[in-house]
C-alpha positions as CSV (number, residue, x, y, z in Angstrom):
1,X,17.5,-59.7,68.7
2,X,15.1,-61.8,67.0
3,X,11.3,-61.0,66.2
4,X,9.1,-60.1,63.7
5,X,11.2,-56.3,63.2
6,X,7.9,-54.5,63.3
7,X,7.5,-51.1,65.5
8,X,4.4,-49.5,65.7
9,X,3.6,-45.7,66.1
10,X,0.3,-44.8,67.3
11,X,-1.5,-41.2,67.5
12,X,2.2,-40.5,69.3
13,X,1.8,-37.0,71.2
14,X,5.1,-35.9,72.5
15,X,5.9,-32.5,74.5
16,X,9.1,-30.5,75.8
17,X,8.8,-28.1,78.8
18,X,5.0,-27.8,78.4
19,X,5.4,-27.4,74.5
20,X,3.6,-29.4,72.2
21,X,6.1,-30.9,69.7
22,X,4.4,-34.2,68.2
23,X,0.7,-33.9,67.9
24,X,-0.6,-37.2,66.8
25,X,2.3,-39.4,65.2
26,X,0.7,-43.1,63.3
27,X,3.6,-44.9,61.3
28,X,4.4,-48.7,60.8
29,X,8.1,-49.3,60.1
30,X,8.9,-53.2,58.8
31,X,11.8,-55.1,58.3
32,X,13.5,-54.2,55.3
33,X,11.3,-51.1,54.4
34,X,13.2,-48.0,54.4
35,X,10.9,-44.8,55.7
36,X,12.3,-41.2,54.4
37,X,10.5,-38.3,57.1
38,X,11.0,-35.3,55.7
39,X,9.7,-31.6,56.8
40,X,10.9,-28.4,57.5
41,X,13.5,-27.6,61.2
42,X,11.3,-27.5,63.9
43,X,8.4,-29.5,62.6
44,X,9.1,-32.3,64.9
45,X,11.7,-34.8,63.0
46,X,14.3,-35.0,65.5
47,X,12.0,-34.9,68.2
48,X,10.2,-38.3,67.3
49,X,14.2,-39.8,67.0
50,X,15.0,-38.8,70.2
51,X,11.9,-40.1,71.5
52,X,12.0,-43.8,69.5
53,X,15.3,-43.9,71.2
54,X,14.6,-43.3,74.8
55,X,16.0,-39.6,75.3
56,X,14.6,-38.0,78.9
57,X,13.7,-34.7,78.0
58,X,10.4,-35.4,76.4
59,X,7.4,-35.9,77.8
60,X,5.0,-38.7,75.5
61,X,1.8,-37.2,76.9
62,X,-0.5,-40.1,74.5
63,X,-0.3,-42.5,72.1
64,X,2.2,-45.9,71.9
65,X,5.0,-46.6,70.3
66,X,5.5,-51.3,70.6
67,X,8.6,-53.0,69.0
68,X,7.2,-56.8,68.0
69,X,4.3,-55.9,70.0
70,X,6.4,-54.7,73.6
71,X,6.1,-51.4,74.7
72,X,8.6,-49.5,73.2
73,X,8.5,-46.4,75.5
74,X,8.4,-48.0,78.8
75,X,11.8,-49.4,77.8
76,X,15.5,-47.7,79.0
77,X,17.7,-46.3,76.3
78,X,20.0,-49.4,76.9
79,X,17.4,-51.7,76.8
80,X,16.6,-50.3,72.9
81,X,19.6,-50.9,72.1
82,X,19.8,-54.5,72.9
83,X,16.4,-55.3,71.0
84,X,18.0,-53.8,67.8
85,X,17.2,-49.9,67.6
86,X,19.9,-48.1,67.0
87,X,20.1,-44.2,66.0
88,X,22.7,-42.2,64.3
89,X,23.0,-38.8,65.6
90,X,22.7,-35.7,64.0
91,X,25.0,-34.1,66.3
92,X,27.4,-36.8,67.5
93,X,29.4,-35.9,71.1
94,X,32.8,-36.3,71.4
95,X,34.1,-38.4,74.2
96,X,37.8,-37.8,75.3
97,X,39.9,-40.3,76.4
98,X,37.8,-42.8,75.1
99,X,39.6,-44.8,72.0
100,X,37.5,-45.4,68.9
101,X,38.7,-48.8,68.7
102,X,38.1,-49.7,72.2
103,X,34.8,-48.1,71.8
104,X,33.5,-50.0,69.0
105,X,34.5,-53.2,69.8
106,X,32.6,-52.4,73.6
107,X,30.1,-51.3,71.9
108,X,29.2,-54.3,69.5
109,X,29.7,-56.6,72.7
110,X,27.1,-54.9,74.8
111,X,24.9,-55.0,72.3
112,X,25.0,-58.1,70.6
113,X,25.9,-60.3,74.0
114,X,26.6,-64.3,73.1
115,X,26.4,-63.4,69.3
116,X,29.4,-61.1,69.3
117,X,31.8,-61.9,67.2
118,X,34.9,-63.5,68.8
119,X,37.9,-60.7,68.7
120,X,39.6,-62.2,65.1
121,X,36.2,-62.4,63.7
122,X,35.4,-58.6,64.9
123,X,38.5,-57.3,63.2
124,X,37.8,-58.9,60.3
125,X,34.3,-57.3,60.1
126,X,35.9,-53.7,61.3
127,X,38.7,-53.7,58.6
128,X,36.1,-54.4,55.9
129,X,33.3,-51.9,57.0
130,X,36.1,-49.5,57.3
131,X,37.6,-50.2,53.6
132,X,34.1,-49.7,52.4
133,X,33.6,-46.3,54.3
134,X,37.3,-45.3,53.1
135,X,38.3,-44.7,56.6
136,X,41.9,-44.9,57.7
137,X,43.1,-47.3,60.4
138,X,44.5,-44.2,62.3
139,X,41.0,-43.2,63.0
140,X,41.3,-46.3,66.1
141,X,43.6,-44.8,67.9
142,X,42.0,-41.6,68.2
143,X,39.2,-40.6,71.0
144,X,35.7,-40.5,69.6
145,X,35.0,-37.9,67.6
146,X,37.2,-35.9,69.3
147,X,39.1,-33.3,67.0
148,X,36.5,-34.8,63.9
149,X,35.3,-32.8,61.1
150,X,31.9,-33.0,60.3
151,X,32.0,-35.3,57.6
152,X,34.3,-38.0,60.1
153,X,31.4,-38.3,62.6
154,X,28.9,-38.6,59.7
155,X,31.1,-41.4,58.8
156,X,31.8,-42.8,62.4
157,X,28.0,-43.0,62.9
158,X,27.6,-45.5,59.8
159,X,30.7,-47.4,60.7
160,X,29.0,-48.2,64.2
161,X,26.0,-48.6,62.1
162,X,27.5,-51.9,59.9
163,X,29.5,-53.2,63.0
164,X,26.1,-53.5,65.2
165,X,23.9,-54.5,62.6
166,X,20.4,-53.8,64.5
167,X,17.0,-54.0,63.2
168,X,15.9,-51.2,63.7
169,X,17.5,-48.1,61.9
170,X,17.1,-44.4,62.8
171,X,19.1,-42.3,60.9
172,X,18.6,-38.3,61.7
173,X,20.2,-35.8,59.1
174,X,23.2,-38.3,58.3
175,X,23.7,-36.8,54.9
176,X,24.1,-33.3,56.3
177,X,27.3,-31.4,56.1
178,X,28.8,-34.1,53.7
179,X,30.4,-33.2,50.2
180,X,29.1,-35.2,47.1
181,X,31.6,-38.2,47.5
182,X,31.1,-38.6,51.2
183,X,27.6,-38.5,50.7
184,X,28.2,-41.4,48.5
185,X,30.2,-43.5,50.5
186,X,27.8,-43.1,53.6
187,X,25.1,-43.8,51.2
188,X,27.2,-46.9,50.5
189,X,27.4,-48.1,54.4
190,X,24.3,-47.6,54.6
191,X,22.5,-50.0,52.1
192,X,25.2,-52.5,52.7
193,X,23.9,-52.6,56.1
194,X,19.7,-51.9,56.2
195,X,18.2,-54.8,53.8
196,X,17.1,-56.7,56.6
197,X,16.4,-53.8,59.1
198,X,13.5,-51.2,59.6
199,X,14.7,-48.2,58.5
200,X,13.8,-44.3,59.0
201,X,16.1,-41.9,57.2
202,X,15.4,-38.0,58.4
203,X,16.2,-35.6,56.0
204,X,15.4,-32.0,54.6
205,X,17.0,-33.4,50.8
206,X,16.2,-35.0,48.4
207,X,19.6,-36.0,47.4
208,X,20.8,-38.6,49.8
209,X,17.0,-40.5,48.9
210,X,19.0,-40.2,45.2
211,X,21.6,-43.3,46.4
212,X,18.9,-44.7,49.3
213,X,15.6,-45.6,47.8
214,X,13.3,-45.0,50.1
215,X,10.2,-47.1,49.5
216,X,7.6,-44.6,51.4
217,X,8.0,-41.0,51.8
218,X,6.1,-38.7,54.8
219,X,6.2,-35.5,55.4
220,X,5.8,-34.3,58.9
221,X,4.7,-30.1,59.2
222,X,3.7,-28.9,63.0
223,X,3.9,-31.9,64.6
224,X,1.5,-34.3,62.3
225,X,2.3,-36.0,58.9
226,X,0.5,-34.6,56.0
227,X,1.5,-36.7,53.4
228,X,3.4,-39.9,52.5
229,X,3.9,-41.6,49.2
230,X,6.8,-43.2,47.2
231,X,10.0,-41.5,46.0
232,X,8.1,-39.2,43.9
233,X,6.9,-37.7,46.9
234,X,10.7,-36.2,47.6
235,X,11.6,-35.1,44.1
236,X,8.0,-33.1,44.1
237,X,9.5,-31.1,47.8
238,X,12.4,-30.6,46.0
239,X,10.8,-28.8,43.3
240,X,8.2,-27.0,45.2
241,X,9.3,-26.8,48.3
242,X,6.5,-27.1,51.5
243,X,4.0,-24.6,51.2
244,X,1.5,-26.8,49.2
245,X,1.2,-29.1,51.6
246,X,1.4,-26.7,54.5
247,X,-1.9,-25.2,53.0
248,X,-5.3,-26.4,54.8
249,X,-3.3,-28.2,56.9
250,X,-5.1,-27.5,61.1
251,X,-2.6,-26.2,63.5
């Protein structure tokens, strides 16, 4: 999973069913750069996740999208995975009958091929991402995310997250649902595990960006960013919401 951890979004257009949903997408996301998109539901966030990570649904209808230079969206979801991207869901699926212990440690092996860590080595990594996270060993015994709350998926997502260690980070509405203190702790797994990866955090708050400094902000309304800047960018949504940016802004 080596390379220069560069991927490369150009004039991205992406439709569902005949529906429009991105309408021109241009963003550069670098190693150790974290990238905050933020907008309003329905503006397009989750649809440019889904896509980055290989879902079949949508329809790219123009643009590119290249990881280190290779064509990102000619690629299986599988094959993603292997180079590095990785993407927590915002609505994880439970999988019955299928241990979370026997899962992760699959999981990091299919990934991360000859540079898995041997079994010893992987436990060691587990019980440590897992003190961190203030998870409880009993968690490996259940079936994945089967029977969770909200906030235990949120936190299973960013467990997987430290044990893969890719280089390339979507994260799509982690922070929602979670209390104050989990919000911390995920916040926690988080940085521990992005300083040398590309990340792109999708959020509709300000306060998770609070505990993850982003270094650029954008704003995606109908399908097109608007606006990006630094952190500054968030607070001034927070405060004023979208309408100032919406205005002038071609459908």
């Amino acid at each position: 999973m080596g390379g220069d951890g560069i991927i490369e979004i150009r004039n991205l257009q992406v439709s569902i069913q005949g529906e429009e949903i991105l309408k021109g997408i241009n963003l550069t996301l670098k190693k150790g750069e974290v990238h905050a998109l933020m907008g309003r539901n329905g503006s397009g966030k989750s649809t440019l996740a889904k896509v980055l990570m290989g879902h079949p649904d949508y329809e790219v209808t123009g643009g590119e999208a290249t990881i280190d230079g290779n064509n990102l969206l000619e690629m299986e979801p599988w094959e993603r995975a292997r180079l590095g991207v990785f993407m927590s869901f915002q609505y994880p699926q439970s999988i019955s009958g299928l241990k979370v212990g026997n899962f992760l440690r699959k999981s990091v092996v299919a990934i991360q091929g000859e540079n898995a860590p041997s079994a010893r080595e992987f436990r060691t990594e587990l019980n440590e991402a897992m003190k961190k996270l203030g998870v409880d060993n009993k968690i490996l015994s259940r079936y994945v995310n089967d029977g969770f709350s909200g906030g235990e998926k949120k936190m299973f997502e960013i467990l997987q997250l430290m044990l893969m260690k890719p280089q390339f980070v979507i994260l799509d509405e982690t922070d929602s649902g979670l209390d104050i203190d989990a919000l911390k702790t995920v916040a926690t797994g988080i940085n521990s595990s992005v300083g040398n990866a590309a990340c792109l955090i999708i959020t509709h708050y300000q306060r998770i960006l609070s505990h993850i400094n982003p270094d650029y902000v954008h704003v995606l309304i109908d399908g097109r960013i608007v606006e990006s800047g630094g952190p500054e960018l968030a607070i001034s949504l927070e405060e004023k919401g979208y309408e100032w940016l919406g205005e002038g802004v071609a459908s």
